[in-house]
MIMAR-887403 format. One line per field, with one value per residue (C-alpha): residue in three letters; residue number from 1; x, y, z. Coordinates in nm, 4 decimals. Example, Ala and Ser with C-alpha at 12.3 -4.5 7.8 and 13.67 -1.06 7.14 Angstrom:
<nodes>
resn: ala; ser
resi: 1; 2
east: 1.2300; 1.3670
north: -0.4500; -0.1060
up: 0.7800; 0.7140
</nodes>
This chain:
<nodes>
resn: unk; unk; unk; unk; unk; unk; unk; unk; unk; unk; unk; unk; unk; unk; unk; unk; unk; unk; unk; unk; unk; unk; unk; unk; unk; unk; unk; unk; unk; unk; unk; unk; unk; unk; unk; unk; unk; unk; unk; unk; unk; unk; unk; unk; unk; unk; unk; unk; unk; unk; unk; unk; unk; unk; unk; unk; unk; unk; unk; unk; unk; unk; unk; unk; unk; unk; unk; unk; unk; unk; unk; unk; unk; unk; unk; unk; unk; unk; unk; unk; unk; unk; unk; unk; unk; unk; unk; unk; unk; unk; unk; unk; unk; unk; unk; unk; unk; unk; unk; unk; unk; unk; unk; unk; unk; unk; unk; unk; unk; unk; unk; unk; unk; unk; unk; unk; unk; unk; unk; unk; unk; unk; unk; unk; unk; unk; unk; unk; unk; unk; unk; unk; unk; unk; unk; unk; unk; unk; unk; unk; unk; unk; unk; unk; unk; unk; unk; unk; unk; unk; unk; unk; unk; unk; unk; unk; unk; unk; unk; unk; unk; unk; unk; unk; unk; unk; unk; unk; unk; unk; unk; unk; unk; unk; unk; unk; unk; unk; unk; unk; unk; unk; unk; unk; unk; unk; unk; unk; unk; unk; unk; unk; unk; unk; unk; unk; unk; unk; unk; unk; unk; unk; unk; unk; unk; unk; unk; unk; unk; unk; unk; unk; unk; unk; unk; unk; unk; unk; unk; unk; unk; unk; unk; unk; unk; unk; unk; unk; unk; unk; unk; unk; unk; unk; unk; unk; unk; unk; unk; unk; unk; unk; unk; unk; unk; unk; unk; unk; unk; unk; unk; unk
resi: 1; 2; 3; 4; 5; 6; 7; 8; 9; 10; 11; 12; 13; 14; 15; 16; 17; 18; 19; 20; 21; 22; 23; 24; 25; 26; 27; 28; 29; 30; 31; 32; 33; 34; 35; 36; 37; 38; 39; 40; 41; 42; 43; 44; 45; 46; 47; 48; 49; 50; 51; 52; 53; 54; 55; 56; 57; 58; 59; 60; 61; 62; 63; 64; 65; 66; 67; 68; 69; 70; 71; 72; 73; 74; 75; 76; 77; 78; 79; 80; 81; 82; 83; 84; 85; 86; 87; 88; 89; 90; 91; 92; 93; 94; 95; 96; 97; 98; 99; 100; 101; 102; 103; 104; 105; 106; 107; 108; 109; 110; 111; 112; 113; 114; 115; 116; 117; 118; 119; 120; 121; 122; 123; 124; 125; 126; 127; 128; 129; 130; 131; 132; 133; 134; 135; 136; 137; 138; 139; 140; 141; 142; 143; 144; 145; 146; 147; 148; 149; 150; 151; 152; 153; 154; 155; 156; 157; 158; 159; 160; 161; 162; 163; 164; 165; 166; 167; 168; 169; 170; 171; 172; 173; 174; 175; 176; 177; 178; 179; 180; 181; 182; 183; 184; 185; 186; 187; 188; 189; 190; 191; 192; 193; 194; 195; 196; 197; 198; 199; 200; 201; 202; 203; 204; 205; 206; 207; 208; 209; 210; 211; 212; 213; 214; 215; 216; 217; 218; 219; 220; 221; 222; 223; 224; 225; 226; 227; 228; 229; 230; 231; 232; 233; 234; 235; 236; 237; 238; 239; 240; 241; 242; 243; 244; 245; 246; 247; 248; 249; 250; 251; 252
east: 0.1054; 0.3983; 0.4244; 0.4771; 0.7415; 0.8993; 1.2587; 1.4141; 1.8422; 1.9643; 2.2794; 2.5311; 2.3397; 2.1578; 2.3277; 2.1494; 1.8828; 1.7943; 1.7593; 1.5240; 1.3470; 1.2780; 1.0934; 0.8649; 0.7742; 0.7847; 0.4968; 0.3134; 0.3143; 0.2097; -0.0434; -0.3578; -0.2322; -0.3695; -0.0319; -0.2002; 0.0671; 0.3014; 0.6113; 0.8102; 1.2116; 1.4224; 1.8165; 1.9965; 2.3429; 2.5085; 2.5646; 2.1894; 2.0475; 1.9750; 1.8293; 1.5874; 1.5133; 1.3624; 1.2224; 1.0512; 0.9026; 0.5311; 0.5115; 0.4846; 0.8411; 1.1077; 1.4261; 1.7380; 2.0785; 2.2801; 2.5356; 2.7138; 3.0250; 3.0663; 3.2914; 3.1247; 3.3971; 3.8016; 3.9802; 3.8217; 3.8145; 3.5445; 3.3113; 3.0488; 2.8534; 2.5757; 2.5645; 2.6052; 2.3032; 2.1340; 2.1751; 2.0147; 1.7248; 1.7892; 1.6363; 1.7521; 2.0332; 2.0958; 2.3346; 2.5646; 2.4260; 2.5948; 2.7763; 2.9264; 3.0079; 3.1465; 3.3178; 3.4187; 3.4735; 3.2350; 3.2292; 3.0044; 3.2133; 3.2195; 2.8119; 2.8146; 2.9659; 2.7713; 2.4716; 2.5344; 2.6216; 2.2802; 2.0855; 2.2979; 2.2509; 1.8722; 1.8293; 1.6606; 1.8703; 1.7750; 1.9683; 2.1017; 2.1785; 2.1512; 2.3899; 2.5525; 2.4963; 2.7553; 2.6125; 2.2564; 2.3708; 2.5270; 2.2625; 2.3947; 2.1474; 2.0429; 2.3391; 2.4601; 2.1418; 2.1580; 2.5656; 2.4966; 2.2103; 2.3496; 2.7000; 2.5645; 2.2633; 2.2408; 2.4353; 2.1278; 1.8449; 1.5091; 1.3955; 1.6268; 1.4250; 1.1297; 1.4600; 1.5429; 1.3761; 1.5351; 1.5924; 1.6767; 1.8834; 1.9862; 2.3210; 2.2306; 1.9833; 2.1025; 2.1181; 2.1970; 1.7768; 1.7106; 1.4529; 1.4064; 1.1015; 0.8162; 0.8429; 1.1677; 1.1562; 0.8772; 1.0809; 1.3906; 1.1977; 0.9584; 1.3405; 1.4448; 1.1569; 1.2031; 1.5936; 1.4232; 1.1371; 1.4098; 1.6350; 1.4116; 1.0433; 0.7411; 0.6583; 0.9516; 0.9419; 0.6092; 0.6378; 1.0021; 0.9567; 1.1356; 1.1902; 1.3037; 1.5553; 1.5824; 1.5671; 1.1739; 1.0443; 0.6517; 0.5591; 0.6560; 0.6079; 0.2725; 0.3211; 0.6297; 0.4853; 0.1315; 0.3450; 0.2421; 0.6160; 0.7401; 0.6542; 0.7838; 1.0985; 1.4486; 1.4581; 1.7296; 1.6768; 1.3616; 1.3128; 1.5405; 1.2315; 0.9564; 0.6371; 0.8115; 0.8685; 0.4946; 0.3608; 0.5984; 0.4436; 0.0912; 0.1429; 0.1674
north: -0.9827; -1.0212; -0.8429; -1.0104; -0.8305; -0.8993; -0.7233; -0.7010; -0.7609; -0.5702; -0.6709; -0.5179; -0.4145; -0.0981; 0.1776; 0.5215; 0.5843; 0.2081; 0.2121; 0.5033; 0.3576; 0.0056; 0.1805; 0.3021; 0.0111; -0.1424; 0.1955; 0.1248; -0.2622; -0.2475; 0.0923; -0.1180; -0.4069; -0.4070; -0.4106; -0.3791; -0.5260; -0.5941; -0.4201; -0.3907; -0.3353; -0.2795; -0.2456; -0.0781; -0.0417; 0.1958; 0.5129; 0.4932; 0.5028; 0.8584; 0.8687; 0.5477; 0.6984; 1.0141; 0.8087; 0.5883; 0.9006; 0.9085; 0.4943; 0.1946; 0.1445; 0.1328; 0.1606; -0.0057; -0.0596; -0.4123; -0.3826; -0.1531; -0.1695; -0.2094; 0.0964; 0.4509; 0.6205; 0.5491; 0.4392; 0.1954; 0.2436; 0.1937; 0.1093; 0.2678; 0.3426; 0.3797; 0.7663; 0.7610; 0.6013; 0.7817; 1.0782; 0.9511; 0.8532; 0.4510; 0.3306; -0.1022; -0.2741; -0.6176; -0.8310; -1.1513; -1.2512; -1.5430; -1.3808; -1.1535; -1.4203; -1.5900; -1.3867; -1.0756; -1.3488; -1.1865; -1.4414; -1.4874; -1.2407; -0.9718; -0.9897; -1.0099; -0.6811; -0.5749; -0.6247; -0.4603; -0.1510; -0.1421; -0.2068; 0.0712; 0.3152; 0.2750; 0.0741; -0.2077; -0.5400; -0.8217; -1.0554; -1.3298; -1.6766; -2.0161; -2.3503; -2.4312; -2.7505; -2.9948; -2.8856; -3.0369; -3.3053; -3.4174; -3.3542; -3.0632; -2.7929; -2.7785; -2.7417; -2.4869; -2.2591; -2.2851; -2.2079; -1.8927; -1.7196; -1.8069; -1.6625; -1.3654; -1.2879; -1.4520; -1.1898; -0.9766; -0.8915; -0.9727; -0.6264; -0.5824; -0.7896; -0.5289; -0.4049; -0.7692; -0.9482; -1.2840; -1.4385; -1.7935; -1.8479; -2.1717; -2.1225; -2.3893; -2.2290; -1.9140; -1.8145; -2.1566; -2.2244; -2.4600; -2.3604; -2.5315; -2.7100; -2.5220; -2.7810; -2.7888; -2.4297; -2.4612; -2.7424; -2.4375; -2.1704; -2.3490; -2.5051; -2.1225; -1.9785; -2.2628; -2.1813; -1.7933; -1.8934; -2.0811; -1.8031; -1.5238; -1.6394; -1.7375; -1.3857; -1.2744; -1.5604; -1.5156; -1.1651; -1.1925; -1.2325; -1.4890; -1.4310; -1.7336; -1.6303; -1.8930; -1.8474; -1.7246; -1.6356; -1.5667; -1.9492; -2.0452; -1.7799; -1.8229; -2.2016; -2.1195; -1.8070; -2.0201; -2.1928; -2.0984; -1.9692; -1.8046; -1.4728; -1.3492; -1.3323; -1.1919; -1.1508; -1.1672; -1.1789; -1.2015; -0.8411; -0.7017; -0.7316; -0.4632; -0.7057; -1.0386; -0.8331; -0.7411; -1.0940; -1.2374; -0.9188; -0.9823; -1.3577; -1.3173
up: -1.3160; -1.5321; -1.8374; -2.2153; -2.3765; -2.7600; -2.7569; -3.1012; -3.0947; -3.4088; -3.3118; -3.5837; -3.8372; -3.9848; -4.0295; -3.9705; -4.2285; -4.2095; -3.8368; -3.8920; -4.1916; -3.9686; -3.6908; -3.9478; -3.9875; -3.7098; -3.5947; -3.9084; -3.8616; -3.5315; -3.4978; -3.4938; -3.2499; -2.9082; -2.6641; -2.3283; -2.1348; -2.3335; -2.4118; -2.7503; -2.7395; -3.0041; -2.9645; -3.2288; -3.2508; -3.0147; -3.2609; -3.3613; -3.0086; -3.0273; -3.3708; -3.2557; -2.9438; -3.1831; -3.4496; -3.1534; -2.9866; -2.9644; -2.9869; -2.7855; -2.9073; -2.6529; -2.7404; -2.5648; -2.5884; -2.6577; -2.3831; -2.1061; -1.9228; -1.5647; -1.4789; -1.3744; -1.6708; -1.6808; -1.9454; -2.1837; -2.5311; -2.7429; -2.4145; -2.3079; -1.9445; -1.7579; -1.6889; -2.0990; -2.1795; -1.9458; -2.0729; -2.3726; -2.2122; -2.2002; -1.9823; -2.0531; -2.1650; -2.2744; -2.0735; -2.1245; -2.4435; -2.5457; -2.8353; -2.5875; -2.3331; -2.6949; -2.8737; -2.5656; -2.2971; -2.1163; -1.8055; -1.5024; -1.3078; -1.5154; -1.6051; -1.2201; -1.1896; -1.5101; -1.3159; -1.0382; -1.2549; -1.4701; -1.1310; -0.9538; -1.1778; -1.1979; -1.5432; -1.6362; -1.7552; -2.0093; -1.8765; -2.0850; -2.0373; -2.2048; -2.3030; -2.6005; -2.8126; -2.6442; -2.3049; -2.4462; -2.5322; -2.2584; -2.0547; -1.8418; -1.9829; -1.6428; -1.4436; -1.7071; -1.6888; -1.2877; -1.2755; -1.4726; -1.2869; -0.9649; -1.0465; -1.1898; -1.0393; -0.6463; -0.5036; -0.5689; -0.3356; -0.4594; -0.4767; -0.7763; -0.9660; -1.0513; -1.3137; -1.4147; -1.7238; -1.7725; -2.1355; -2.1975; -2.5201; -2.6279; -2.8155; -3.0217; -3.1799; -3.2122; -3.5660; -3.6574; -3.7689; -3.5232; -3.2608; -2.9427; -2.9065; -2.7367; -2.5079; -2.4448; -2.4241; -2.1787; -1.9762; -1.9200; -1.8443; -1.5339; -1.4102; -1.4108; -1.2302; -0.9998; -0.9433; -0.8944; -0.6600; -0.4495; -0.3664; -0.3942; -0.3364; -0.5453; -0.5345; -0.6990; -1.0029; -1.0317; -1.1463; -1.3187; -1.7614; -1.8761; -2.2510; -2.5035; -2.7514; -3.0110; -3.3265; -3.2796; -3.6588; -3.7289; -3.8110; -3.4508; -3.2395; -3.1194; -3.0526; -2.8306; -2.6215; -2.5577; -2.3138; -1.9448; -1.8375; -2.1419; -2.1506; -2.5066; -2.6887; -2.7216; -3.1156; -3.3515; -3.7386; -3.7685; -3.5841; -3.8851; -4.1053; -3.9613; -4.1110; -3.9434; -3.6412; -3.6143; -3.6681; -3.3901; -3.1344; -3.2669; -3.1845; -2.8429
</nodes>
């Protein structure tokens, strides 16, 4: 049985007392809701990893981090690896979200590679894909969505998955206030576990989460995770505010 998971990206924001002073709330907010299986993330920057991980402790809280680069150590300044979270205790790590594909020409390749890192080394990846608006509306979502997983994720074995959770983001509506519509949401993510269930078996996108990552906010959460093959969300602004947060987990 798959689990339902709500992941919050804090992407850059928060510095370290308001890190610390979210997951309060966030705890508080969510104390009294029932969570059997399902999962809550939140991914703070990386200089407040340590502090979340302390202010999470003794919560269904987990706590990961936004990104990871592919190298075991060397020369890369400013990056950051596996064996470093680690020894933090994180245990997941966002991958090829499409403002790092965007802005860090982050391409197929590389996530490749990034992939095989996180899996390598143990950790779990949210792993990121999604088309952007001109790829809509021409009509090659599809072909878009299938390019990436296959060039990122194919070279896998299916046993890898039990450390994969997959999350659709449409760039379009990424920050921009438009929200795919749970339909079309719903339409992406049964073409994805259909791409999964090809190369890997049924069993294996069966059991994979496929989060939406949209532009999710508390009015249209629980519309969009009633549908049968979403299985949560990959949360942006809306899991910057520890009351919104808690209405988007208790919707699902």
């Amino acid at each position: 049985m798959r689990q339902k998971i709500v992941a919050g990206n804090w992407k850059m924001n928060n510095d370290k007392a308001e890190t610390k002073a979210l997951i309060k709330g966030i705890k508080k907010a969510i104390k009294k809701l029932s969570l059997k299986n399902t999962r809550v993330i939140i991914s703070p920057s990386y200089v407040n990893l340590s502090a979340a991980i302390k202010k999470a402790d003794n919560s269904k809280i987990e706590v990961a981090a936004q990104n990871m680069h592919q190298a075991k150590n060397g020369a890369y300044t400013g990056e950051i690896s596996a064996d470093m979270l680690k020894s933090i205790n994180i245990e997941t790590v966002i991958i090829g979200h499409s403002e790092r594909r965007e802005y860090f020409n982050e391409t197929d390749a590389i996530l490749a590679e990034k992939m095989d890192a996180v899996l390598s080394n143990g950790l779990e990846a949210i792993f990121c894909f999604g088309e952007k608006l001109e790829e809509r509306k021409s009509e090659n979502h599809f072909a878009v969505v299938e390019s990436q997983l296959k060039n990122a994720l194919f070279h896998l074995e299916a046993a890898n998955f039990k450390n994969i959770v997959l999350a659709y983001e449409p760039v379009w509506a990424i920050g921009t206030g438009e929200t795919a519509s749970p339909e079309q949401a719903q339409e992406m993510h049964a073409f994805v576990r259909e791409t999964i269930s090809k190369k890997f078996g049924k069993e294996v996108a069966d059991n994979v989460s496929i989060l939406y990552g949209g532009s999710v906010k508390p009015a249209n959460a629980e519309e969009i995770f009633s549908k049968p093959d979403v299985d949560g969300g990959l949360i942006g602004g809306a899991s910057l505010k520890a009351e919104d947060f808690a209405a988007i987990i208790k919707a699902i």
